[in-house]
Structure formats: structure tokens, C-alpha cells
PDB file of N, CA, C, O and CB in Angstrom:
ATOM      1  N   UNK A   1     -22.833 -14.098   8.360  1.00  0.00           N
ATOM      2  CA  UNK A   1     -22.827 -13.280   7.165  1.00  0.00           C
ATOM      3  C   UNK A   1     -21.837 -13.867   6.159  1.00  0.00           C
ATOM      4  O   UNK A   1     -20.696 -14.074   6.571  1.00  0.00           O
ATOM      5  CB  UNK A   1     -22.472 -11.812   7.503  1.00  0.00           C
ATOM      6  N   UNK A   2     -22.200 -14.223   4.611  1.00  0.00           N
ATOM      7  CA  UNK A   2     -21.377 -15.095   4.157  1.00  0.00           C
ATOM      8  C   UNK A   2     -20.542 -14.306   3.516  1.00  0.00           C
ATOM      9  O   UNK A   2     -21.204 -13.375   3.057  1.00  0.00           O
ATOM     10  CB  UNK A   2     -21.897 -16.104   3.443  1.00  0.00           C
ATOM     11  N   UNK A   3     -18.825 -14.139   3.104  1.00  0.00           N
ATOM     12  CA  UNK A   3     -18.185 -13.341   2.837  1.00  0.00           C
ATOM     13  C   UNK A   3     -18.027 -13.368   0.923  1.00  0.00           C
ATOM     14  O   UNK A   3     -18.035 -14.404   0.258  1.00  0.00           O
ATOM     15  CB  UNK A   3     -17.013 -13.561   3.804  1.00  0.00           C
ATOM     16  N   UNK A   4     -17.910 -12.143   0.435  1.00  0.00           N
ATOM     17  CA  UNK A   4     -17.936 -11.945  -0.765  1.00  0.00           C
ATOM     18  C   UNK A   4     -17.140 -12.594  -1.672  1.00  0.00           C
ATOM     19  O   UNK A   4     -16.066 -12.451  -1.088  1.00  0.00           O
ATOM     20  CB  UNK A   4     -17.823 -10.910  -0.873  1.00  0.00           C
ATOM     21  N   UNK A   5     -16.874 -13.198  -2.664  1.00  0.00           N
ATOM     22  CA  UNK A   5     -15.507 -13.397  -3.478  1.00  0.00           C
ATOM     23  C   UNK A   5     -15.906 -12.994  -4.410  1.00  0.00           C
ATOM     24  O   UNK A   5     -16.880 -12.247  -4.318  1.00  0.00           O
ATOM     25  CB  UNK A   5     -14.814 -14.660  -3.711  1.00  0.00           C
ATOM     26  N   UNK A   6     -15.350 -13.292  -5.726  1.00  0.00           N
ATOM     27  CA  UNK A   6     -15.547 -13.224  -6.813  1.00  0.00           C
ATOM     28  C   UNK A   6     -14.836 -14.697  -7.781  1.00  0.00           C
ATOM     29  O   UNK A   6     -14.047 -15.507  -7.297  1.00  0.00           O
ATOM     30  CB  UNK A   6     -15.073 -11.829  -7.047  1.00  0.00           C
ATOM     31  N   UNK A   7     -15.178 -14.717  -8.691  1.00  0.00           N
ATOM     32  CA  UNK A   7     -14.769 -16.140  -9.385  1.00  0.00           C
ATOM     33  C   UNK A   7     -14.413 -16.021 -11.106  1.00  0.00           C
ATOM     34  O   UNK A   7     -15.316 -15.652 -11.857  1.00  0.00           O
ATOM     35  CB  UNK A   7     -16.205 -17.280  -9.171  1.00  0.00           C
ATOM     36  N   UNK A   8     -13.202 -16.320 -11.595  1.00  0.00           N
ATOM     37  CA  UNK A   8     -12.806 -16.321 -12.618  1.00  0.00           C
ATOM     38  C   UNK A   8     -11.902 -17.557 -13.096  1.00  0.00           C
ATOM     39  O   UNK A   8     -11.460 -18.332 -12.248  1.00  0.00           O
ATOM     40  CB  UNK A   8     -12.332 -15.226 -12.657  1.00  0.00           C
ATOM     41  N   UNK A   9     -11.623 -17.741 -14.499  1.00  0.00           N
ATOM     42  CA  UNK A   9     -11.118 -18.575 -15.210  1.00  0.00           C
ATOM     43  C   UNK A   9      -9.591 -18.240 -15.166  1.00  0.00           C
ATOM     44  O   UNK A   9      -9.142 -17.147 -15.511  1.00  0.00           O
ATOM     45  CB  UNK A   9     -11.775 -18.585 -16.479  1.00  0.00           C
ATOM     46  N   UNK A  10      -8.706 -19.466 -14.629  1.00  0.00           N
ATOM     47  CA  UNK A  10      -7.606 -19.281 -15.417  1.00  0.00           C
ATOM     48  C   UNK A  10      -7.302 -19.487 -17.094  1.00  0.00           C
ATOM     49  O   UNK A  10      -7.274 -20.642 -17.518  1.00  0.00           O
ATOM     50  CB  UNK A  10      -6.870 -20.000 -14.792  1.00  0.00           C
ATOM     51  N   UNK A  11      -7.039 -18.153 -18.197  1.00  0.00           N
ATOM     52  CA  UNK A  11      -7.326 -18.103 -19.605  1.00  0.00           C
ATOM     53  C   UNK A  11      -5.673 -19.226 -20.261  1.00  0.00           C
ATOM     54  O   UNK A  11      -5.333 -19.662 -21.360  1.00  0.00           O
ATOM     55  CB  UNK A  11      -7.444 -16.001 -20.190  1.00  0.00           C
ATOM     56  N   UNK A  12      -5.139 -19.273 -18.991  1.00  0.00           N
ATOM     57  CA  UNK A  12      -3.963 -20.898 -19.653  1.00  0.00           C
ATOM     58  C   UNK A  12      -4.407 -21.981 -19.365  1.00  0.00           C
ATOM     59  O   UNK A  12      -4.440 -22.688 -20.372  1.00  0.00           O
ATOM     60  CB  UNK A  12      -2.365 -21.210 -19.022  1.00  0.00           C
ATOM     61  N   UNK A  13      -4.863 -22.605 -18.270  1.00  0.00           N
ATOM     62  CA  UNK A  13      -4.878 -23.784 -17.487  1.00  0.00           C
ATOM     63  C   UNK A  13      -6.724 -24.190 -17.272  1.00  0.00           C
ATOM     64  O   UNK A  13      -7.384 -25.212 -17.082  1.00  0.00           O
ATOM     65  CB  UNK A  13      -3.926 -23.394 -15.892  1.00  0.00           C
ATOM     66  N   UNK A  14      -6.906 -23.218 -17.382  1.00  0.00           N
ATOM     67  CA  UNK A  14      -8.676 -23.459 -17.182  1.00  0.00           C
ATOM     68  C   UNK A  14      -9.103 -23.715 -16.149  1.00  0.00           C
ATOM     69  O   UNK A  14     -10.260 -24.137 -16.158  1.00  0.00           O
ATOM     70  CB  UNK A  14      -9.334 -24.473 -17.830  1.00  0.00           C
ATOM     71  N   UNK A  15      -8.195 -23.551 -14.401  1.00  0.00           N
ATOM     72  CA  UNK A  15      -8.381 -23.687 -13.256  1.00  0.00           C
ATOM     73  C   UNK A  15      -9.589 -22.719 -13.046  1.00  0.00           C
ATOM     74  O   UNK A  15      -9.422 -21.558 -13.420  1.00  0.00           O
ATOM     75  CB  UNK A  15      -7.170 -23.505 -12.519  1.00  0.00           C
ATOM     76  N   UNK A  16     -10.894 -23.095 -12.440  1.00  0.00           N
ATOM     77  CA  UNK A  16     -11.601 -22.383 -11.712  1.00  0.00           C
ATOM     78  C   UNK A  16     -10.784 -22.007 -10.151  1.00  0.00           C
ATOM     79  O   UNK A  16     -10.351 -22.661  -9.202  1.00  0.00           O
ATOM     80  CB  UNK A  16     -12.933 -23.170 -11.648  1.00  0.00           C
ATOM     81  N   UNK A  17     -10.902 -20.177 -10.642  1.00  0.00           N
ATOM     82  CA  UNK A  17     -10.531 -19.598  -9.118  1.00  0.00           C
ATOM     83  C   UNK A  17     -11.489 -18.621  -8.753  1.00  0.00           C
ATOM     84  O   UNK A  17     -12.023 -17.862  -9.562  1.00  0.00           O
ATOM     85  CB  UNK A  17      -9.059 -18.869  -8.983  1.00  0.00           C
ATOM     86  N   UNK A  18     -11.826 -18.651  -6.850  1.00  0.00           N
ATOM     87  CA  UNK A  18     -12.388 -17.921  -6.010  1.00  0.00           C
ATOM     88  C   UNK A  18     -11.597 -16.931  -4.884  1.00  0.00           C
ATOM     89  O   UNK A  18     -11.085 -17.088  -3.776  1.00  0.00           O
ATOM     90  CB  UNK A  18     -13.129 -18.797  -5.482  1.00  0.00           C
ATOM     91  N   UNK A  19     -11.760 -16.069  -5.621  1.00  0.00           N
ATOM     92  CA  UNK A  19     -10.908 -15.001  -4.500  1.00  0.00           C
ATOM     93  C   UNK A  19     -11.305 -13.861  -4.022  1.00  0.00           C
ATOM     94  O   UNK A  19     -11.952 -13.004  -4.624  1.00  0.00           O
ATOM     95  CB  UNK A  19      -9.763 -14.514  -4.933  1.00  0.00           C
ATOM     96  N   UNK A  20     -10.922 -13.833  -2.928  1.00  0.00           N
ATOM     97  CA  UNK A  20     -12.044 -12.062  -1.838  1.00  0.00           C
ATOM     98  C   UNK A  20     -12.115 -11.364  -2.689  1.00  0.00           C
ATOM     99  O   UNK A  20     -11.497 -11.563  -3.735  1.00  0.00           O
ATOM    100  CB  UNK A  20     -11.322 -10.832  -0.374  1.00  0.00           C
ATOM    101  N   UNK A  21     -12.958 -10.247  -2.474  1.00  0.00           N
ATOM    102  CA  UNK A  21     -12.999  -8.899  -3.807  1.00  0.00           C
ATOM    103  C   UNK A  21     -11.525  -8.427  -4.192  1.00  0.00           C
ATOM    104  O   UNK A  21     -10.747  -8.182  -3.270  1.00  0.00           O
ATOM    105  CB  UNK A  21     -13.884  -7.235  -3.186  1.00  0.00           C
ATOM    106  N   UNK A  22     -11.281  -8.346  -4.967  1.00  0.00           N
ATOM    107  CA  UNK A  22     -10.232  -7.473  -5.588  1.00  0.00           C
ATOM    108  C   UNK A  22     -10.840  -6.736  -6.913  1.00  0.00           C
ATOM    109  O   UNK A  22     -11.916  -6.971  -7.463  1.00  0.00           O
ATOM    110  CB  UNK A  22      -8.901  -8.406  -5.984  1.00  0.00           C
ATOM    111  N   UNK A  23      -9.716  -5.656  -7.315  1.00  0.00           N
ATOM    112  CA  UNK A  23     -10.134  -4.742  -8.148  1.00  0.00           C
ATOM    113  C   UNK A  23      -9.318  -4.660  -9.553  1.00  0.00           C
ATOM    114  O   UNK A  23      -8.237  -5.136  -9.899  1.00  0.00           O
ATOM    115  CB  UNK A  23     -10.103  -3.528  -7.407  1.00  0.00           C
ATOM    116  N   UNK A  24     -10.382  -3.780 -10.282  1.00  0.00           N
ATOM    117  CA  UNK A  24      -9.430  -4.182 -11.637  1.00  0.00           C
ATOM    118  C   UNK A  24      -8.236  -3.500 -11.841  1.00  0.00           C
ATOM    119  O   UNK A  24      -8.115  -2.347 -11.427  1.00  0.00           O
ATOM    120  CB  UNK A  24     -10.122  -3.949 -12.955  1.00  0.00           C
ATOM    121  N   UNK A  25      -6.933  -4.329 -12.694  1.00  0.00           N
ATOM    122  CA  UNK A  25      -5.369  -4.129 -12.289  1.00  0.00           C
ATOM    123  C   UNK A  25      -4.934  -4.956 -11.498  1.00  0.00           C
ATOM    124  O   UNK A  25      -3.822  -5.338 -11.862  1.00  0.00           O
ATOM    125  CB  UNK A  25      -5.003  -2.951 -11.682  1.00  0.00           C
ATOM    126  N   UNK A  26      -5.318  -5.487 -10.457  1.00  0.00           N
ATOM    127  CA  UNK A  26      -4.833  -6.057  -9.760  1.00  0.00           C
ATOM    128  C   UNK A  26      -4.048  -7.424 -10.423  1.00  0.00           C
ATOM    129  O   UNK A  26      -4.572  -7.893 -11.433  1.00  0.00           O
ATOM    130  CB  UNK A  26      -5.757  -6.148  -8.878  1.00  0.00           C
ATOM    131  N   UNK A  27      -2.951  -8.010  -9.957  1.00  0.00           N
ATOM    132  CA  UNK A  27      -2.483  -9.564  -9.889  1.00  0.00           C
ATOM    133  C   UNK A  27      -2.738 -10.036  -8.717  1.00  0.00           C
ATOM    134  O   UNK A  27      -2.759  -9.658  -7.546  1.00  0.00           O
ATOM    135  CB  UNK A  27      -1.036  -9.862 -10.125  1.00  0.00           C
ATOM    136  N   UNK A  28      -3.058 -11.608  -9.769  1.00  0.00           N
ATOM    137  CA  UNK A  28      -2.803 -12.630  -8.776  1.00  0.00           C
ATOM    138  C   UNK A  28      -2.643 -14.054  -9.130  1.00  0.00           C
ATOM    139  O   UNK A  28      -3.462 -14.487  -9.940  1.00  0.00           O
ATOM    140  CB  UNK A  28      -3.781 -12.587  -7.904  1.00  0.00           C
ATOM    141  N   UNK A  29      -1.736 -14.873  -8.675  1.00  0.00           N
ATOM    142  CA  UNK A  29      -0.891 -16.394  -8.990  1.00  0.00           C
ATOM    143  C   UNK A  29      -2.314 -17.568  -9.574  1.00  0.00           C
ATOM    144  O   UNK A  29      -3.244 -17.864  -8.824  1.00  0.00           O
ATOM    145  CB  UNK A  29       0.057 -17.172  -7.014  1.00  0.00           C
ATOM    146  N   UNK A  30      -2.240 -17.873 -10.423  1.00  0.00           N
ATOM    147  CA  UNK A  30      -3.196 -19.266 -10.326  1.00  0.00           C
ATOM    148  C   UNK A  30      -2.168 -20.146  -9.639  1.00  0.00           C
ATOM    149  O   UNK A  30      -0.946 -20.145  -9.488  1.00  0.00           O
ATOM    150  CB  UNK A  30      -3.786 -20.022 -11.969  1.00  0.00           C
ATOM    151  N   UNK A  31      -3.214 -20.907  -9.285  1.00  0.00           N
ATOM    152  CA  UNK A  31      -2.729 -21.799  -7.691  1.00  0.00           C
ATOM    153  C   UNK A  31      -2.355 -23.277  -8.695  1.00  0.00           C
ATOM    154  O   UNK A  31      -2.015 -24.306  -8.110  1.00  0.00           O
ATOM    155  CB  UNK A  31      -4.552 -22.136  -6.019  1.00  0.00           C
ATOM    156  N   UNK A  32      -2.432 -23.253  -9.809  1.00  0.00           N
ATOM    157  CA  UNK A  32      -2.727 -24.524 -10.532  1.00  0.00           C
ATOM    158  C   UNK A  32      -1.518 -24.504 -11.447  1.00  0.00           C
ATOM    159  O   UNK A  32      -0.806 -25.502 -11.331  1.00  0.00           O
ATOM    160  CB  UNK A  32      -4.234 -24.591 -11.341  1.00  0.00           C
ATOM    161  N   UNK A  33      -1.030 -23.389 -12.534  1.00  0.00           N
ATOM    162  CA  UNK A  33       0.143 -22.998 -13.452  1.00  0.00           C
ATOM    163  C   UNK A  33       0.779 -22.061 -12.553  1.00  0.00           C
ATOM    164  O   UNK A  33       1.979 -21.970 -12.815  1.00  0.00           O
ATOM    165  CB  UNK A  33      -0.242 -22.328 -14.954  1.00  0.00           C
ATOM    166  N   UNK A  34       0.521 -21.550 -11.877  1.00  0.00           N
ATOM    167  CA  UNK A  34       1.497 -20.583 -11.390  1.00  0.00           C
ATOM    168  C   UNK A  34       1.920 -19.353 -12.138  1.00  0.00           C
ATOM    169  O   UNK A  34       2.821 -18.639 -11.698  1.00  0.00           O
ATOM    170  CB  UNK A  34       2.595 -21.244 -11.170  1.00  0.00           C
ATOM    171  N   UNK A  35       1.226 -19.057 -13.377  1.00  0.00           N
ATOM    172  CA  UNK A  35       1.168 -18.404 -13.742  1.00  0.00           C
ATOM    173  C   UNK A  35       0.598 -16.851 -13.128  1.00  0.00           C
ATOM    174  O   UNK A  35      -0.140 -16.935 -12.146  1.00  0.00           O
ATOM    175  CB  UNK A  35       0.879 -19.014 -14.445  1.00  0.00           C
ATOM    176  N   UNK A  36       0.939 -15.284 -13.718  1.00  0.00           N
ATOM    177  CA  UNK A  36       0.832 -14.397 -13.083  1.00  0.00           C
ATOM    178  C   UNK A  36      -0.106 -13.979 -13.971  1.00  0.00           C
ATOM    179  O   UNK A  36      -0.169 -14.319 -15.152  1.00  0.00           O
ATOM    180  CB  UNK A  36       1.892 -13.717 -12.700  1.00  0.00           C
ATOM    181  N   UNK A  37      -1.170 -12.896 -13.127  1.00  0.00           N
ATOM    182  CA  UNK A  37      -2.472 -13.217 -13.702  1.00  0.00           C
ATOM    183  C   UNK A  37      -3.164 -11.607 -13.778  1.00  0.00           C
ATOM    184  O   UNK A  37      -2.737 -11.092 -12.744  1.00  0.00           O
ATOM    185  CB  UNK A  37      -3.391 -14.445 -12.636  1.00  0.00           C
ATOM    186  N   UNK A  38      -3.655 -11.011 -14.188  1.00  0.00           N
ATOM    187  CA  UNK A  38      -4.313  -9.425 -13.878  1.00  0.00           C
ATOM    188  C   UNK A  38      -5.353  -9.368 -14.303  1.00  0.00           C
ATOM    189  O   UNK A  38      -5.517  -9.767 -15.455  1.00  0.00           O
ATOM    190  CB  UNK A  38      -3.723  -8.205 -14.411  1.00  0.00           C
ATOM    191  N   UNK A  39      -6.800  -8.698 -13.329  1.00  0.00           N
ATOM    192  CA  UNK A  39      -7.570  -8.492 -13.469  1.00  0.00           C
ATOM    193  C   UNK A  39      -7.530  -7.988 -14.304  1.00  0.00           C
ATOM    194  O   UNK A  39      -6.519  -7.288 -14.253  1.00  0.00           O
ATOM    195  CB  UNK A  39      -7.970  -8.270 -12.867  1.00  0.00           C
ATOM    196  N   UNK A  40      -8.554  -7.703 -16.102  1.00  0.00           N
ATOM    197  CA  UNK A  40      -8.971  -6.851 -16.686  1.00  0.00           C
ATOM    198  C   UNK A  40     -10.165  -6.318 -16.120  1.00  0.00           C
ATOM    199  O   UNK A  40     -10.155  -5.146 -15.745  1.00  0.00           O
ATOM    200  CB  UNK A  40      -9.025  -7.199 -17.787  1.00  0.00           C
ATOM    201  N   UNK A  41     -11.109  -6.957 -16.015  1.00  0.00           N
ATOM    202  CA  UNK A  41     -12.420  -6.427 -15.919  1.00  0.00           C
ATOM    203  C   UNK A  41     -13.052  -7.430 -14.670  1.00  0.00           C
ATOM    204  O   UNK A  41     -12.642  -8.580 -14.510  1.00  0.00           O
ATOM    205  CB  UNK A  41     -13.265  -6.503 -17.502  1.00  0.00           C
ATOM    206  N   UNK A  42     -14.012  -6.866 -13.898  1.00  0.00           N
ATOM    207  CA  UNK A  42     -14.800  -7.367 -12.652  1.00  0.00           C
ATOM    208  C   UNK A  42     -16.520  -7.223 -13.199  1.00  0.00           C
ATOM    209  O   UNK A  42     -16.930  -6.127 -13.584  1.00  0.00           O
ATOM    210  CB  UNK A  42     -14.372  -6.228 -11.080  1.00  0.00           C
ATOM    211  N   UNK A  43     -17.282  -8.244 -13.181  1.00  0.00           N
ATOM    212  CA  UNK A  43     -18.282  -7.608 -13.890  1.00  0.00           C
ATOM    213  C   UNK A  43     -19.226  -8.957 -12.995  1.00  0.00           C
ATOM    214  O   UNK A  43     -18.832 -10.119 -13.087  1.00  0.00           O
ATOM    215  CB  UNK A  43     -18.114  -7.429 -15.912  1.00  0.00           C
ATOM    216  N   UNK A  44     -20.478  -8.594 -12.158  1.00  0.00           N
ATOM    217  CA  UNK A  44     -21.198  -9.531 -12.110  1.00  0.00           C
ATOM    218  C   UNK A  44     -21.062 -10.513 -11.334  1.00  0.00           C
ATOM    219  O   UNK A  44     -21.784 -11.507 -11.396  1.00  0.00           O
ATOM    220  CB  UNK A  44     -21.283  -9.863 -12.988  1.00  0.00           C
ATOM    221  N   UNK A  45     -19.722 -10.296 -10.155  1.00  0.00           N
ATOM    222  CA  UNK A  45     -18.848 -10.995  -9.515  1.00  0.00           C
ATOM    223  C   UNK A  45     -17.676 -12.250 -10.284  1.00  0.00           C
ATOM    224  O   UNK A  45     -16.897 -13.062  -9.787  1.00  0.00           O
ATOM    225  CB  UNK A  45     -19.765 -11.543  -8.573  1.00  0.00           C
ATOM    226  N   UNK A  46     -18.080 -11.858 -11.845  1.00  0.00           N
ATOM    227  CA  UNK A  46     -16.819 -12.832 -12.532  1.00  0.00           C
ATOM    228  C   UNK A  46     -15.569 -11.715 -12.780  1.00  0.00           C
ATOM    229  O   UNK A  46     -15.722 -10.494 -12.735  1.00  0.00           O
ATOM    230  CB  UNK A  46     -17.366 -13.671 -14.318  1.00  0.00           C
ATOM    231  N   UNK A  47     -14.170 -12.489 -13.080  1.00  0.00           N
ATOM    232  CA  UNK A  47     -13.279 -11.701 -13.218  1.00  0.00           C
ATOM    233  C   UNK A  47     -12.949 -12.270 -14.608  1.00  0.00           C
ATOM    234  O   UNK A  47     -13.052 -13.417 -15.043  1.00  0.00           O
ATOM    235  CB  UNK A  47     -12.268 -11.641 -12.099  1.00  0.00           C
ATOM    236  N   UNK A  48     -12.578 -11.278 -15.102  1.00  0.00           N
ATOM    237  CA  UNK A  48     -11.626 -11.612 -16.647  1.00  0.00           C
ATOM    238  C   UNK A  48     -10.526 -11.265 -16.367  1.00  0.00           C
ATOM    239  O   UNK A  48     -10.106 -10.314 -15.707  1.00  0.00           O
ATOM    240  CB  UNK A  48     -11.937 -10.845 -18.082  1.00  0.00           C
ATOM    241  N   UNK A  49      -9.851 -12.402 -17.109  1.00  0.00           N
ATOM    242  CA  UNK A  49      -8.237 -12.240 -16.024  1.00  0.00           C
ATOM    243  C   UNK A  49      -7.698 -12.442 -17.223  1.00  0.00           C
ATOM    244  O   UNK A  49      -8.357 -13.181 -17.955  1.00  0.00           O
ATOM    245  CB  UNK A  49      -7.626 -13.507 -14.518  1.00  0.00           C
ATOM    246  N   UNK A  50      -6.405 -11.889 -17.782  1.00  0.00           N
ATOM    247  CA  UNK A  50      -5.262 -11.983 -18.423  1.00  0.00           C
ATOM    248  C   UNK A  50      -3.865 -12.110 -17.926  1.00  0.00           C
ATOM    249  O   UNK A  50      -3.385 -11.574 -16.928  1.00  0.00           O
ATOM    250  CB  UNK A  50      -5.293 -11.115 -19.047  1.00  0.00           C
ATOM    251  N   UNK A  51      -3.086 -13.188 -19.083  1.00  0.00           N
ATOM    252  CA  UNK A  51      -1.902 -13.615 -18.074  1.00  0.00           C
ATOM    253  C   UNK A  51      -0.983 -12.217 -18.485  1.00  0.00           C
ATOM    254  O   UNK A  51      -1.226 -11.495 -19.451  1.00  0.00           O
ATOM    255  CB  UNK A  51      -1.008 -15.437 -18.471  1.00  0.00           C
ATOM    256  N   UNK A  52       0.114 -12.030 -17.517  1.00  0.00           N
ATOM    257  CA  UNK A  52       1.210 -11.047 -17.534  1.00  0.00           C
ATOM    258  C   UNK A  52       2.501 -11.669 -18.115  1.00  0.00           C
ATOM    259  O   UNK A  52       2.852 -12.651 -17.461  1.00  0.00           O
ATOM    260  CB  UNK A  52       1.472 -10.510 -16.093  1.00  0.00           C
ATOM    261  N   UNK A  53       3.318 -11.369 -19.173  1.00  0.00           N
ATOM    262  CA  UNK A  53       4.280 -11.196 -19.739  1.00  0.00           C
ATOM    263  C   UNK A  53       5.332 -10.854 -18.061  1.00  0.00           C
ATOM    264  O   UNK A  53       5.470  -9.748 -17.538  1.00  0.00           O
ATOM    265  CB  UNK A  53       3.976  -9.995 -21.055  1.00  0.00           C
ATOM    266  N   UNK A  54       5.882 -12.098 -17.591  1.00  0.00           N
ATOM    267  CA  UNK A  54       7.438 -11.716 -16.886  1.00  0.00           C
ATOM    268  C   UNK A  54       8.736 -11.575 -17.665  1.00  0.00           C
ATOM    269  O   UNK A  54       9.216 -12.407 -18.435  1.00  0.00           O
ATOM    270  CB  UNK A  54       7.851 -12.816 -15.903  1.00  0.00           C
ATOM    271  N   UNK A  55       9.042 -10.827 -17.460  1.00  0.00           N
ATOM    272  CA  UNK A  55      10.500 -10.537 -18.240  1.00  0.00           C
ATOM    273  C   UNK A  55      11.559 -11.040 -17.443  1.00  0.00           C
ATOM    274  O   UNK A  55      11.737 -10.614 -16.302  1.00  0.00           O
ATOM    275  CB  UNK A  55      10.851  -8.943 -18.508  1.00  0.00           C
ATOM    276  N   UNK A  56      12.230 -11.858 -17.922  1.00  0.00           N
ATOM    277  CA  UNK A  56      13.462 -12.561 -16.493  1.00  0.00           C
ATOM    278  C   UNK A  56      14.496 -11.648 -17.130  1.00  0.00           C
ATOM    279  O   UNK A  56      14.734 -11.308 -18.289  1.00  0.00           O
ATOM    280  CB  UNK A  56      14.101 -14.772 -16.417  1.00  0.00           C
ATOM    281  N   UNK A  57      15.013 -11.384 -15.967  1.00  0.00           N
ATOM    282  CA  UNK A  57      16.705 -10.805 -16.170  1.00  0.00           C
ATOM    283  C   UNK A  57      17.388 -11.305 -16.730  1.00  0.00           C
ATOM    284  O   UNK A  57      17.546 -12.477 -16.388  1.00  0.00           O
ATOM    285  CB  UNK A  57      17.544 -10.676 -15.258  1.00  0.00           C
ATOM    286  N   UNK A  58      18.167 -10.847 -17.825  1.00  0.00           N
ATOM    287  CA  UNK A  58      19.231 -11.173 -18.573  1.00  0.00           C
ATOM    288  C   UNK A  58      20.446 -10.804 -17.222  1.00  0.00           C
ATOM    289  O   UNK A  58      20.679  -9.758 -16.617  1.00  0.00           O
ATOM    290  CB  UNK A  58      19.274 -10.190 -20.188  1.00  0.00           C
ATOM    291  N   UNK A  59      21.113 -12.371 -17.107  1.00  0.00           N
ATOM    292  CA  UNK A  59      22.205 -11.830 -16.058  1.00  0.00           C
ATOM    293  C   UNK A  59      23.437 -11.838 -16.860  1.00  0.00           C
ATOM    294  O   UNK A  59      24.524 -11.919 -16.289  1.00  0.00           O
ATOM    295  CB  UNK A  59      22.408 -12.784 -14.635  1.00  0.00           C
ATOM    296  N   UNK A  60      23.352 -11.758 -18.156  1.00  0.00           N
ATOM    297  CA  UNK A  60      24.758 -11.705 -19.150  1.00  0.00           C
ATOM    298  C   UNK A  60      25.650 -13.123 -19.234  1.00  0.00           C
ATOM    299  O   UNK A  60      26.839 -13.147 -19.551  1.00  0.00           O
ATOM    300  CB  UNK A  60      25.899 -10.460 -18.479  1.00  0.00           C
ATOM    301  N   UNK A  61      24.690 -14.535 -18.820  1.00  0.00           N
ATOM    302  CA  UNK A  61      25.316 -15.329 -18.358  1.00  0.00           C
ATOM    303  C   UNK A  61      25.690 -16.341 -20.231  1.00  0.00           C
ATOM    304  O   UNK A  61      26.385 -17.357 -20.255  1.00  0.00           O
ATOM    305  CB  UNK A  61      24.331 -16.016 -16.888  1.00  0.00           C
TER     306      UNK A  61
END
């Protein structure tokens, strides 16, 4: 039985990625920028993915 993924664009790097079902909201790393990534929308087994804004700690340095 062949197992499900789904497949979307990284919208920085343009890495094609395949990953088990996940749902919309979710993050996840492109394997290519390393960038942090969130499902918007699941549609058709493609994902539209937008990157996430990290905020680094100001350590007052």
C-alpha cells in the first residue's frame, strides 16, 4: 500500500519538498535553506507554504 505525502515548493530556495500528510498551520524546515516554513493551504495534495518571520533574542549584547 503506497504511503500518502503531499508535495510543495520551497517560496525562498525553490527546493521541491515531499512530506507525510500534514495539516494546515503546521511548520516545517526546508532541508535545502533551512529556512522555517508553514503550511498555508493543502489543496490537491500540493502545499502552499510560507516562510515564518524568527525573531532572535535580543541578549542586550
Amino acid at each position: 500500500m503506497p504511503t500518502a505525502t503531499l508535495t510543495g515548493t520551497c517560496p525562498e530556495c525553490e527546493t521541491g519538498l515531499t512530506v507525510p500528510p500534514i495539516v494546515e498551520g503546521e511548520t516545517l524546515s526546508c532541508p535545502e535553506c533551512l529556512l522555517t516554513l508553514r503550511v498555508e493551504d493543502v489543496k490537491d495534495d500540493q502545499l502552499t507554504l510560507q516562510m515564518v518571520e524568527v525573531q532572535l533574542r535580543d541578549w542586550g549584547q
